[in-house]
C-alpha positions in Angstrom: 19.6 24.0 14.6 20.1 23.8 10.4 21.3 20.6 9.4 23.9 22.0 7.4 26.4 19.1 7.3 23.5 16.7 6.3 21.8 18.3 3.5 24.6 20.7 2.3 28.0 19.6 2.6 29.5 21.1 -0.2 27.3 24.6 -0.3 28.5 28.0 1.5 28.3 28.6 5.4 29.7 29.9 7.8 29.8 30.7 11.1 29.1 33.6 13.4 28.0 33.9 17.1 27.7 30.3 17.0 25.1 30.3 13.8 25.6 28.4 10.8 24.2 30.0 7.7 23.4 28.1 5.0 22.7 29.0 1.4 19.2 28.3 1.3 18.5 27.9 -2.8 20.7 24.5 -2.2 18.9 23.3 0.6 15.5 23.6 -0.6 16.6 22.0 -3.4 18.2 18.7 -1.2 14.7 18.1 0.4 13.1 18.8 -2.4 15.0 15.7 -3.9 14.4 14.0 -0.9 10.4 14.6 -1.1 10.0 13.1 -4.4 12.2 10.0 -4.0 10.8 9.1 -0.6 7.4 9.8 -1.5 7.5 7.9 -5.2 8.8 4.8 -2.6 6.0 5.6 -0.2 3.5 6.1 -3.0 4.9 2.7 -4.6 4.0 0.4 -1.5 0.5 2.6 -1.1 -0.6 1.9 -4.1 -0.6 -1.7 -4.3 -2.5 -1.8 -1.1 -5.1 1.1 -2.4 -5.3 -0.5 -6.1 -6.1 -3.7 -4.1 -8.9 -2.6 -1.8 -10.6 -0.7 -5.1 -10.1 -3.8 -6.9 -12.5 -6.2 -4.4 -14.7 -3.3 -3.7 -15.2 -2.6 -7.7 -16.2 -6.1 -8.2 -17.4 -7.0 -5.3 -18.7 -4.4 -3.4 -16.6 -5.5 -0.2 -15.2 -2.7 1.8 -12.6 -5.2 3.2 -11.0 -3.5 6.2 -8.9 -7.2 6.6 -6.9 -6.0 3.3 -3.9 -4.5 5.1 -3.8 -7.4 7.8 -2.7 -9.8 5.1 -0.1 -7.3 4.5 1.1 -7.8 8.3 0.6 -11.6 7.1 3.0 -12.0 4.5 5.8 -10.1 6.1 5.4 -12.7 9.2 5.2 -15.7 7.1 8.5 -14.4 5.1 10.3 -13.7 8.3 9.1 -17.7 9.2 9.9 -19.3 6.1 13.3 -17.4 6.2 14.8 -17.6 9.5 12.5 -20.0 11.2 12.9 -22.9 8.0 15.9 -21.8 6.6 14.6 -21.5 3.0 16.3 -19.0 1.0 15.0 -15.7 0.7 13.8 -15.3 -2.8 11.5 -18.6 -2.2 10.4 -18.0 1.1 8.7 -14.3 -0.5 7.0 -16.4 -2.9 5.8 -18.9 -0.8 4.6 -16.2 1.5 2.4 -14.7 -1.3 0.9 -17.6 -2.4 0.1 -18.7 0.8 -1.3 -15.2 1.6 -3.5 -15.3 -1.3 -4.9 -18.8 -0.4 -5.6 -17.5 2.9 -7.5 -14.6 1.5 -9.6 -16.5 -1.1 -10.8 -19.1 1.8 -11.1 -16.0 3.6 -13.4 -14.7 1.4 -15.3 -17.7 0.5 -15.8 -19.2 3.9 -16.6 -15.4 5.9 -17.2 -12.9 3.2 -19.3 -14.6 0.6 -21.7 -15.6 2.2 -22.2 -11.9 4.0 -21.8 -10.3 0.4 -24.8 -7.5 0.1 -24.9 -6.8 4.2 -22.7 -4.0 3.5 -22.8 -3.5 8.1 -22.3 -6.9 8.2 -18.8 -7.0 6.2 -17.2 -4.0 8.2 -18.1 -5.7 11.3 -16.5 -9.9 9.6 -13.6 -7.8 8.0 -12.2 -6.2 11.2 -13.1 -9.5 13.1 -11.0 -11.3 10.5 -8.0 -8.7 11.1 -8.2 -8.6 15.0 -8.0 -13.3 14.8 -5.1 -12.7 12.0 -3.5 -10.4 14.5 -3.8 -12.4 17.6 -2.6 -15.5 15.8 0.7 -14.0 15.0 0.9 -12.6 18.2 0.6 -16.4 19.9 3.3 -17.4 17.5 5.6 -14.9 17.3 4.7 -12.6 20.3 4.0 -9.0 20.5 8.3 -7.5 19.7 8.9 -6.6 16.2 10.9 -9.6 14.5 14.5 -9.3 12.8 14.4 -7.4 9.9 14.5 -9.5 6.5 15.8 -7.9 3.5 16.6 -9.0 0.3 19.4 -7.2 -0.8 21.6 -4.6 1.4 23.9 -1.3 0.6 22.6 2.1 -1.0 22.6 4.0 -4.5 23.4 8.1 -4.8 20.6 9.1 -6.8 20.9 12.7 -7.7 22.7 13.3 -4.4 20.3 11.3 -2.4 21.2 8.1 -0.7 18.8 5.2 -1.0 18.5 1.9 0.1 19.1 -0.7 -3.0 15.9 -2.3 -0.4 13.6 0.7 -1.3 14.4 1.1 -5.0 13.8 -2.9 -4.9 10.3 -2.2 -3.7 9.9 0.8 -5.9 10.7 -1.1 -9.1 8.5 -4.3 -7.6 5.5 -2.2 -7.1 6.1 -0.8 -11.0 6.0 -4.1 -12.3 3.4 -5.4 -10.6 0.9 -2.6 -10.9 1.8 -2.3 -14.6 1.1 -6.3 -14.9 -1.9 -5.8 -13.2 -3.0 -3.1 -15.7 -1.8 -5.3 -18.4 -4.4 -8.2 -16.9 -7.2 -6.0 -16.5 -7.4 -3.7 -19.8 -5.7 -6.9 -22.1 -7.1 -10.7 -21.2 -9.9 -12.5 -21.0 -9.9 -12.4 -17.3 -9.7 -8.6 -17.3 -12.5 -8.1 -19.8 -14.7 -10.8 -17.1 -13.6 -8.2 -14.0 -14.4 -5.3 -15.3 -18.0 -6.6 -16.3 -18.7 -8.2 -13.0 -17.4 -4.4 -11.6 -20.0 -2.7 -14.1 -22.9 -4.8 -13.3 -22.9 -8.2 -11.9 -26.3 -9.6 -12.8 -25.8 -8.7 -16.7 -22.5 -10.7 -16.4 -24.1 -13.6 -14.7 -26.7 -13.6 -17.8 -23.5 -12.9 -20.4 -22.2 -16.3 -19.2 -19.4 -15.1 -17.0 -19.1 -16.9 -13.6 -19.6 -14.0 -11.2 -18.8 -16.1 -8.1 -15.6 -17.5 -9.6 -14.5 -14.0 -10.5 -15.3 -13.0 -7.0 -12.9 -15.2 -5.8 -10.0 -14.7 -8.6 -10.1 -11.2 -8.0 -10.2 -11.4 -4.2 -6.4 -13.5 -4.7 -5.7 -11.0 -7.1 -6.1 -7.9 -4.3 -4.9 -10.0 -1.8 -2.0 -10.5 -3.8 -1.1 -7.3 -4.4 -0.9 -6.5 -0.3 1.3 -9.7 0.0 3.5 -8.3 -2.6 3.8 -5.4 -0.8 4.0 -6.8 2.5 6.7 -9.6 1.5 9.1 -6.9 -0.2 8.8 -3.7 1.5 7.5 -4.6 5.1 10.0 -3.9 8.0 10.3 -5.5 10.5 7.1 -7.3 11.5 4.8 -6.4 14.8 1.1 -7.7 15.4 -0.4 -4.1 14.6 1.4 -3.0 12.1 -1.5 -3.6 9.6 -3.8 -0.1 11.3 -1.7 2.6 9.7 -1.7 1.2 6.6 -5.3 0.3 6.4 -6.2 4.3 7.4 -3.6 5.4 4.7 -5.7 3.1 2.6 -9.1 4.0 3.0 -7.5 7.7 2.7 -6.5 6.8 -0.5 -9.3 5.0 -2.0 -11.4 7.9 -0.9 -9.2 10.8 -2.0 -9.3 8.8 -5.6 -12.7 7.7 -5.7 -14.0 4.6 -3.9 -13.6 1.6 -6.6 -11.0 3.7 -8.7 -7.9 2.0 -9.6 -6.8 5.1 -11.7 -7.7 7.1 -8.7 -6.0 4.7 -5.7 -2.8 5.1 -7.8 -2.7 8.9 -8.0 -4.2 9.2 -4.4 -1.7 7.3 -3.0 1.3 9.6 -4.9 -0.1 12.1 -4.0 -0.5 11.3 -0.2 2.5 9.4 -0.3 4.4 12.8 -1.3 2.8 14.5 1.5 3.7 11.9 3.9 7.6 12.4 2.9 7.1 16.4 3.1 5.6 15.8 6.9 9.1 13.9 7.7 11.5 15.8 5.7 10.1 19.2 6.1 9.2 18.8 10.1 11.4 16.0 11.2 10.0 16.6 14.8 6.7 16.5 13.8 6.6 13.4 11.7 4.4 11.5 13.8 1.8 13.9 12.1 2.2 12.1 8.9 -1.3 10.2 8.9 -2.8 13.4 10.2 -1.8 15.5 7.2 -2.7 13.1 4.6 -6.3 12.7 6.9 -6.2 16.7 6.3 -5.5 16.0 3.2 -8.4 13.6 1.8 -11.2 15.9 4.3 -9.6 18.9 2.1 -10.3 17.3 -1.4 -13.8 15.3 -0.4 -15.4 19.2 0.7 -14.5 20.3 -3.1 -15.3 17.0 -4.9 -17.4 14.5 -2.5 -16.8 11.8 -5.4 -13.2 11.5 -5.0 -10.8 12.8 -7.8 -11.7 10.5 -10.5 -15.4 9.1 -9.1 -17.1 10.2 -12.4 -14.6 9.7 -14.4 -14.4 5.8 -13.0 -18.5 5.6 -13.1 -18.2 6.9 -16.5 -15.8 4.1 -17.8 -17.4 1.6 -16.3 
């Protein structure tokens, strides 16, 4: 059945033998819309998990399959400090990131540090550390999905489109805060120390820079960014809701080139845009979302094995 009335209210149609025809210049050009603005809003929340996971693995050389459960973390902890304390919204989001990030640093310092170089090892510790996160919130808060918390409520028409103030809230959060995180990396003193821990850790031990203290900065840092983007665009809150994001993310990091920030941004538009096509285009099928952008990746890594910007990334580091 066409879905005249939703997508094209005001184009031709008409009906005969029980058949609505539709003008189909118009609708293509409706989910078209719909495709970009969902996918830049899927890409958004993508790419602060995928920029994170490079992040660690650049300068540490963690492949940190925990990342995303942090992500579950800091939408439970907002949904406690919230409606469990009572603290108003705004604060309990910040509280829940900070908290999040000390979690992860102790995290890293306490399980991963000490692991750091047993590349098996890690995989092994990481998913541990995501399956204890899990089960914790599940003793607390049990295995249904909690009330919804949101920040702000009602919708904007954006070139026809309705959208959630809540999405374009988490669209413009994730801008900022990747664009900070650009601005921290390429412009301060701490950047400048990151980057030459990425490129080679031993030469930055000998250039005075405290490699293990980096470690842990940028280890808040990337756990930061998944807090972020768990405290503002996470719905409601289950147990597992960390796994699809986490094989979104390693998608992602892979399609751009493992340890590429440049590349975890564009890989996660560009799978973030195929996610929205899956949904928009095949409604029915949308469960095959993760597939496609599996399909995806396989696709690109057959061409280019190194990701879309590996050299490039090897090059500038």
């Amino acid at each position: 059945m066409l879905r005249c009335v939703l997508y094209a209210p005001r184009q031709a149609s008409a009906l005969a033998g029980g058949h609505c025809l539709i003008v189909r210049p118009a609708f293509a050009m409706i989910e078209l819309k719909l495709i970009v603005i969902h996918g830049l809003i899927n890409g958004g929340g993508y790419a602060l998990l995928a920029v994170g996971f490079s992040l660690i693995f650049g300068v540490a050389r963690i492949v940190n399959l925990a990342h995303t459960a942090f992500y579950m973390l800091a939408a439970y902890l907002v949904y406690a400090f919230a409606r469990l304390l009572d603290l108003p919204l705004p604060l309990s989001v910040v509280l829940a990131i900070i908290a999040v990030a000390i979690v992860g640093v102790l995290s890293y310092k306490l399980v991963i540090d000490p692991i750091r170089g047993r590349e098996t090892t890690i995989l092994i510790v990481t998913i541990a550390l995501a399956i204890i996160i899990q089960e914790s919130v599940t003793v607390k808060f049990g295995t249904a999905a909690t009330q919804p918390v949101r920040l702000v409520s009602g919708y904007a028409t954006i070139l026809d489109i309705k959208v959630f103030y809540r999405d374009l809230m988490a669209f413009g959060v994730a801008a900022v805060t990747l664009l900070g995180a650009w601005v921290l990396l390429m412009r301060t003193r701490l950047g400048i120390a990151i980057r030459a821990t990425a490129q080679d850790r031993e030469v930055a031990n000998l250039m005075g820079i405290n490699v293990a203290r980096t470690g842990m900065i940028t280890m808040a840092i990337a756990v930061g960014l998944a807090a972020i983007a768990g405290a503002v665009q996470a719905p409601a809150a289950t147990p597992t809701m960390w796994m699809p994001p986490l094989v979104m993310v390693l998608a992602i990091v892979v399609l751009g080139g493992l340890g590429s920030l440049k590349g975890s941004f564009v890989g996660a538009l560009i799978l973030g845009l195929a996610e929205a096509s899956v949904v928009v285009l095949f409604p029915e099928h949308a469960f095959l979302k993760e597939a496609v952008a599996l399909a995806i990746m396989l696709a690109v890594i057959l061409i280019r094995p190194e990701g879309l910007f590996g050299v490039a990334f090897e090059e500038e580091r």
